[in-house]
N, C-alpha and C positions, 0 to 999 in steps of 0.2 A: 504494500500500500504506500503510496505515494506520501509526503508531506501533505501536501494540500488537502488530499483524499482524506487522509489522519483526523487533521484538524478541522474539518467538517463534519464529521462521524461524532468528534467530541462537542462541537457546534450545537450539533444534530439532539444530542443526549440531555447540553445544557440546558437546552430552550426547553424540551420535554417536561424535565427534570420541573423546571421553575414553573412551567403552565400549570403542571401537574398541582403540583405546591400549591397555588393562589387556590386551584380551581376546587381543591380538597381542604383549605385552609388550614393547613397543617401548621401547625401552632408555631415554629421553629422558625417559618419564613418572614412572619410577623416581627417576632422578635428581632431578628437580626438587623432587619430594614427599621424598625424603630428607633434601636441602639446606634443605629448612622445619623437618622434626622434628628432627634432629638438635640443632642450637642451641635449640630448645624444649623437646626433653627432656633437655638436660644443665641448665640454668635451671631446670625444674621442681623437677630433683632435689634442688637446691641452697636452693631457696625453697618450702618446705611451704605457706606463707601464700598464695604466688601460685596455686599449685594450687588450694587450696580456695576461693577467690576466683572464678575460672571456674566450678568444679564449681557451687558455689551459683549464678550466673548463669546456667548451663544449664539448669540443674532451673527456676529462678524464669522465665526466657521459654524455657521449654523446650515440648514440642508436647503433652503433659498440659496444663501453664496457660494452652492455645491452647485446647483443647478445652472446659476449662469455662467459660473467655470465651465461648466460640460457644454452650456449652451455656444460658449467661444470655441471648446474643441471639436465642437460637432462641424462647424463655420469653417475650424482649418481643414479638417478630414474631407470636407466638402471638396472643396479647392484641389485635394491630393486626389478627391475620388477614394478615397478608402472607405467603401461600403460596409466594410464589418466593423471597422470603429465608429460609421455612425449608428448603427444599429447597437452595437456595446453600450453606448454611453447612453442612447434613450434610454435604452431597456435597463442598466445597472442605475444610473443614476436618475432616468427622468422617472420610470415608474416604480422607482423605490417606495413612493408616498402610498402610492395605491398599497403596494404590500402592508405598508405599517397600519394602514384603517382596517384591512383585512382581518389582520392580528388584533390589532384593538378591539374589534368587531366584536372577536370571538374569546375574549377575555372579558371585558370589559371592567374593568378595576379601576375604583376609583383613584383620583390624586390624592395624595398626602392632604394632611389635614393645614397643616401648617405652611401652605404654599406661600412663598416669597417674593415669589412672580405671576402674572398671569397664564397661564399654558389653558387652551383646549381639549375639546376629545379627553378620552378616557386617559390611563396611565401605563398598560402593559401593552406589549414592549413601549421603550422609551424612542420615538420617531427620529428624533435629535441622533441617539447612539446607533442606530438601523442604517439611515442614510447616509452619516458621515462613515460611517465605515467600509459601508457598499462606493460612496464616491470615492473616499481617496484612497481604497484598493485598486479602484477600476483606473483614477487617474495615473497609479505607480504602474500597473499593466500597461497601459499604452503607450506612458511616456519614457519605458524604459529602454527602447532603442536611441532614443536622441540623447542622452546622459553616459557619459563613461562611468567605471566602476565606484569610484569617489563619487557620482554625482547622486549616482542610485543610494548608494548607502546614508547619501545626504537626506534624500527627500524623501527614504523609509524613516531614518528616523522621525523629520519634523512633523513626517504623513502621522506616525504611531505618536507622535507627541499630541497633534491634534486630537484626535479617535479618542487617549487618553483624559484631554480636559474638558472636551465638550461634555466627555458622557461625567465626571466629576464635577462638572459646573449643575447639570440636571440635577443633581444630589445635593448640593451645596445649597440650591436655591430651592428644596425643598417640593421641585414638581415631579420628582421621580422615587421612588424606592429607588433603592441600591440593585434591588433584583427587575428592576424594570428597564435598569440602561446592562446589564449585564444580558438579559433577554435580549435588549434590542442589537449589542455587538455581536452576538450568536447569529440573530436572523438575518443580520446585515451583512455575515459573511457566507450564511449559506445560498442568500440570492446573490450576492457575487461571485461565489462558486457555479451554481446553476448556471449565469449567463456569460459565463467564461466558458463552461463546457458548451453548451450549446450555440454559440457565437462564435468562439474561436477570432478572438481579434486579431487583425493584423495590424504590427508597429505602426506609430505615423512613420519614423523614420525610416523606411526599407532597406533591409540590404542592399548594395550592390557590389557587382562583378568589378574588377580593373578598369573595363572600358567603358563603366556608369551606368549600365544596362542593369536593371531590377533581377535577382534571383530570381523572386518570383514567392507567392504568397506561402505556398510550404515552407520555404526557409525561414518567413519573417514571422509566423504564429507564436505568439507568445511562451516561453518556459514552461509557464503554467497551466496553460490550455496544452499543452503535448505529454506531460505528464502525467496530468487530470483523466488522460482520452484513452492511456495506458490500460 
C-alpha cells in the first residue's frame, strides 16, 4: 500500500470513528472537545485582540481565498490548455463546499455554545479544515513541476502550516469542536485523494524533451496520482 493509499484508509477510519462518536454520543467525545473550548473561550473573553487576530486569519486562508486562488489557476491552465488541471481544481477545490453541506447535512451538530465568532450551518465537519486542506493539497499537486526541490519542501511546509492554523483558529474562536476540524482535515483529504485518482492531473509545468517538445501527458501525471492508481 502506497503512502497516500495508507493515509487515506487512516482518513477513512478517523472520520468514521468521530461520526460515529457524535452520532452515539459517547460521552468521551464531549468531554475532550469541552476540555479544549472551555480555556479558549474564557481567554477569548478576556482578550478582544486575540479574537480578532484568528477571525482575520480565517477569513484571509479561509476557503473563499482558496477559491479565487484556484479561480487564477484555473485562468493559467486555460491558456496552457491543461484540461485535467482545470477539471482538478473545480472539482478538488471548487466543489469542496458542496461536500462539507453534505457532511453537515448528515451530522448535523450543533456549534459550541460559546461561539466567538459568527459561523453558519451546522458544526461537523468543520468547512474551514475540509476545504483548506483539499485546496492546498491540490495547489502543492499541480504546482509541483514549476518549483525545484527546495521550493516544494518550501511550500509543503507553509501549505501544512496553513491547514495547521486555520483548523486551530476554528477552535480558538470557539465555532468548532476540536473533533469537528479534525473531521473536516480527514474528509478534506479523502476528497482530495478521490479526485486525484480519478482526474489524474497533469503539471502546469510539462516536461520536456532537449528540443522543447512536450513528453507528453504520461510523463507529467502527478507522483501521487501514479502511485495512488498502483
Amino acid at each position: 500500500m502506497t503512502p497516500v493509499a495508507a493515509v487515506a484508509v487512516a482518513a477513512a477510519l478517523l472520520y468514521a470513528l468521530l461520526w460515529l462518536a457524535y452520532a452515539l454520543q459517547w460521552a468521551w467525545l464531549q468531554e475532550v472537545d469541552d476540555a479544549a473550548l472551555q480555556p479558549l473561550h474564557d481567554y477569548g473573553v478576556k482578550h478582544p485582540g486575540w479574537v480578532q487576530f484568528w477571525e482575520v486569519l480565517c477569513t484571509v486562508f479561509g476557503p473563499a481565498a482558496f477559491r479565487l486562488v484556484g479561480a487564477g489557476v484555473v485562468v493559467a491552465a486555460i491558456l496552457r490548455r491543461n484540461v485535467r488541471v482545470i477539471l482538478f481544481v473545480v472539482t478538488a477545490i471548487g466543489l469542496s463546499g458542496a461536500v462539507t453541506q453534505i457532511a453537515k447535512s448528515l451530522a448535523d451538530r450543533p456549534r459550541p455554545s460559546g461561539a466567538l465568532a459568527t459561523a453558519w450551518s451546522s458544526a461537523f465537519p468543520s468547512g474551514h479544515a475540509l476545504a483548506v486542506m483539499a485546496a492546498v493539497l491540490a495547489l502543492l499537486t499541480i504546482s509541483a513541476g514549476m518549483l525545484g526541490r527546495r521550493g516544494r519542501l518550501t511550500t509543503i511546509v507553509l501549505g501544512g502550516a496553513v491547514v495547521l492554523a486555520v483548523g486551530a483558529g476554528r477552535v480558538v474562536l470557539n465555532v468548532h469542536h476540536p473533533s469537528d476540524v479534525l473531521a473536516g482535515w480527514a474528509l478534506g483529504y479523502l476528497w482530495f485523494v478521490g479526485c486525484l485518482l480519478v482526474i489524474r492531473p497533469v503539471l502546469l509545468a510539462a516536461a520536456r524533451s532537449p528540443d522543447g517538445e512536450p513528453i507528453g501527458e504520461a510523463a507529467d501525471e502527478t507522483p501521487q496520482a501514479r502511485d495512488i492508481g498502483r
